[in-house]
C-alpha positions, 0 to 999 in steps of 0.5 A: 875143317877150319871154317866154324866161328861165331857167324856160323851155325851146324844145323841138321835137315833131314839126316845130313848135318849143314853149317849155315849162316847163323843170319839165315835162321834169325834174320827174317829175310835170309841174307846173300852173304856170307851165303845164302840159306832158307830155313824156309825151303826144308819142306821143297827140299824134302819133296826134292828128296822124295822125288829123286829117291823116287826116281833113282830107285828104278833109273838104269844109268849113271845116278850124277846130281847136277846142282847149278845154284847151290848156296851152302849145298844143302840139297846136294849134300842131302842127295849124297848123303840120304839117297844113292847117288855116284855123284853130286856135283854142287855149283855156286858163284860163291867161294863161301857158299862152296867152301861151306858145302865143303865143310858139310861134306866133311861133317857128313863124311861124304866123299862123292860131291865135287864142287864147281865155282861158275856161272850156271849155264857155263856149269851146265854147258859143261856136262852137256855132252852125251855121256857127261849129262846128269841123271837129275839136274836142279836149278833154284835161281832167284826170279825166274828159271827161264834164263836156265831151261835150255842149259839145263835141257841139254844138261839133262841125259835122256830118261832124267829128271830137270827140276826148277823152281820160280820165284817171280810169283807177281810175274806169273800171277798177272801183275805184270803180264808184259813181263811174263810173255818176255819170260815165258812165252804166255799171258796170265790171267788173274784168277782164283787159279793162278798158281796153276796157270803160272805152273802150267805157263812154266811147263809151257816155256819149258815144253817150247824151249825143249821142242825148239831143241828136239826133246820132249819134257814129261811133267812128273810133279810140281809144287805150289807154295805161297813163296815159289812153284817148283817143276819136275820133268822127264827129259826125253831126247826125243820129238814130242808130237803131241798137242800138249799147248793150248789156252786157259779161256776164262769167264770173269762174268761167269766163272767158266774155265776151260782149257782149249788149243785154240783161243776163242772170243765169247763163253760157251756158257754165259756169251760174255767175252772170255779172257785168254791165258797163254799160250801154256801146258795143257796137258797132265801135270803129275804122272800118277805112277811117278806120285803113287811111288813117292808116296810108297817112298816117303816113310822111308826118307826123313821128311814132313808128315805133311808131305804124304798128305799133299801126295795123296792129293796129287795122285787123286788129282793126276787124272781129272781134268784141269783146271781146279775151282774154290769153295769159296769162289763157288760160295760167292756165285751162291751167296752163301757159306761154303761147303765142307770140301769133302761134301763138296767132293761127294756130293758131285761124285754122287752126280756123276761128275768126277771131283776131286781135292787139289795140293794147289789150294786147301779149298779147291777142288777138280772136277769136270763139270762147268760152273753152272753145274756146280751150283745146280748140284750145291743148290740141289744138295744143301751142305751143312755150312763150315762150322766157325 
């Protein structure tokens, strides 16, 4: 344990005690070396650790973590050292990165972590075979993770969990569209939506790559942040039949969304000419009895109070149909303040239209009725303005 000088810095996230950089928690941007860590990313970490507590809580099977890009390993010691695991295998290309998770290890007295220094899909060729894959497989590049999907795939035993995050947030929000179809196989649009488009072309990308190999993903959860989207999928070893990729047809005259399996021309509303977003996943995004039971396993872990409060949204919202409309985009189309959400929700429950909040934007919210019906329905039932 010779490691610690005055460059470094013991922190403690969740219950596990980590050294880190000194650099990363004052310098605004977190640097690459000595080693890479992000102060800022505690809370995707702590919705990782209620996932995979969540998922291992009821996995019959080797419980093996696969971390393919680690930095100083502070999810993998996270996993070892707060949840039930056999074993946590930490990947970086980084001698210092490994070296620190060693260090952390031993600061945490954990003695199932090994650690591997190699590029990421060598990593995860490596435990491909059946019988060697990981019950969770995690993968946090900078940019995107499309490079990784079928590696992580085929590292990912039947019944496990893959979970990757993007950071190419102006790739998958429209600003370079060109780059997105290379990337992940669909066109963005730029709407008020577009962190749920970009979720949902990242699940497409996956559900293409796992059909090209003969496996079926199942989308458990996902997280929107203003930094990075981040997925989690059952990977199933089997072929999946069902029609789950489609389109986003959107009005930008009206404000008509839908989501469809074919493209089609014109709005269904207002017969303006539609704007297409994909090919994507158009099927559910979070598995309700997969959330229901990371909100049942959230009081147990050390994590943000925030957490359950964006898992209460996304269990309301498991089951209403895509895609999510704003207060204020609505607002706009009215000429007039916004409503309070929560009036907002009742009033069109009230008309017998499902609605509910969503954990993509703090303003938006699901329901299944087309855009004309909303405003009929806020125009009919005045609600009492946000007060400012």
């Amino acid at each position: 344990m010779q490691i610690p000088d005055e460059t470094f810095e013991e922190i403690i996230e969740g219950q596990t005690k980590v050294l880190v950089p000194k650099k990363s928690i004052t310098d605004k941007v977190p640097p690459k070396e000595p080693a890479f860590f992000n102060p800022k990313a505690k809370l995707t970490r702590d919705y990782s650790i209620i996932a995979y507590g969540t998922f291992l809580k009821n996995f019959v099977g080797p419980k093996i973590f696969l971390e393919g890009l680690s930095g100083v390993g502070i999810r993998g010691l996270r996993v070892a050292n707060e949840l039930q695991v056999d074993k946590v295998v930490i990947n970086d290309l980084n001698p210092t990165a490994l070296k620190l998770a060693e260090y952390s290890a031993q600061l945490n007295n954990l003695k199932n972590i090994e650690y591997s220094e190699m590029e990421v899909c060598r990593f995860l060729s490596k435990y491909s075979k059946k019988g060697e894959r990981g019950s969770i497989v995690d993968i946090d590049p900078f940019g995107s993770p499309s490079p990784f999907f079928d590696c992580g795939i085929r590292a990912t035993m039947h019944g496990g969990i893959l979970s990757t995050t993007a950071t190419d947030l102006q790739v998958l929000n429209g600003l370079y569209q060109n780059a997105c179809k290379r990337k992940y196989g669909g066109i963005p649009i730029r709407v008020e939506y577009g962190n749920e488009m970009a979720i949902r072309l990242i699940l497409g990308c996956l559900r293409m790559v796992a059909g090209r190999i003969g496996v079926e993903i199942v989308p458990l959860f996902a997280e929107s942040n203003m930094h990075y989207y981040r997925t989690y999928v059952r990977v199933l070893i089997r072929q999946d039949q069902k029609e789950n990729i489609g389109y986003i047809l959107h009005c930008k005259n009206c404000g008509h969304r839908k989501i469809a399996l074919e493209q089609n021309n014109e709005c269904e509303l207002c017969k303006s000419k539609i704007s297409v977003g994909g090919p994507l996943w158009i099927d559910k995004i979070f598995d309700k009895e997969f959330v229901e039971s990371m909100i049942l396993k959230t009081p147990e872990l050390s994590v943000d109070k925030v957490c359950e409060k964006t898992l209460q949204k996304c269990r309301a919202e498991s089951e209403m149909p895509g895609i999510y409309f704003t207060l204020d985009e609505i607002a706009s189309k009215m000429k007039s303040s916004p409503p309070k959400l929560e009036d907002a929700i009742k009033n069109l429950q009230k008309n017998g239209y499902l609605s509910s909040p969503t954990s993509f934007c703090p303003t938006g919210f699901r329901t299944n009725a087309n855009i004309n019906e909303i405003i009929k329905v806020f125009s009919d039932h005045p609600i009492n303005p946000k007060q400012t």
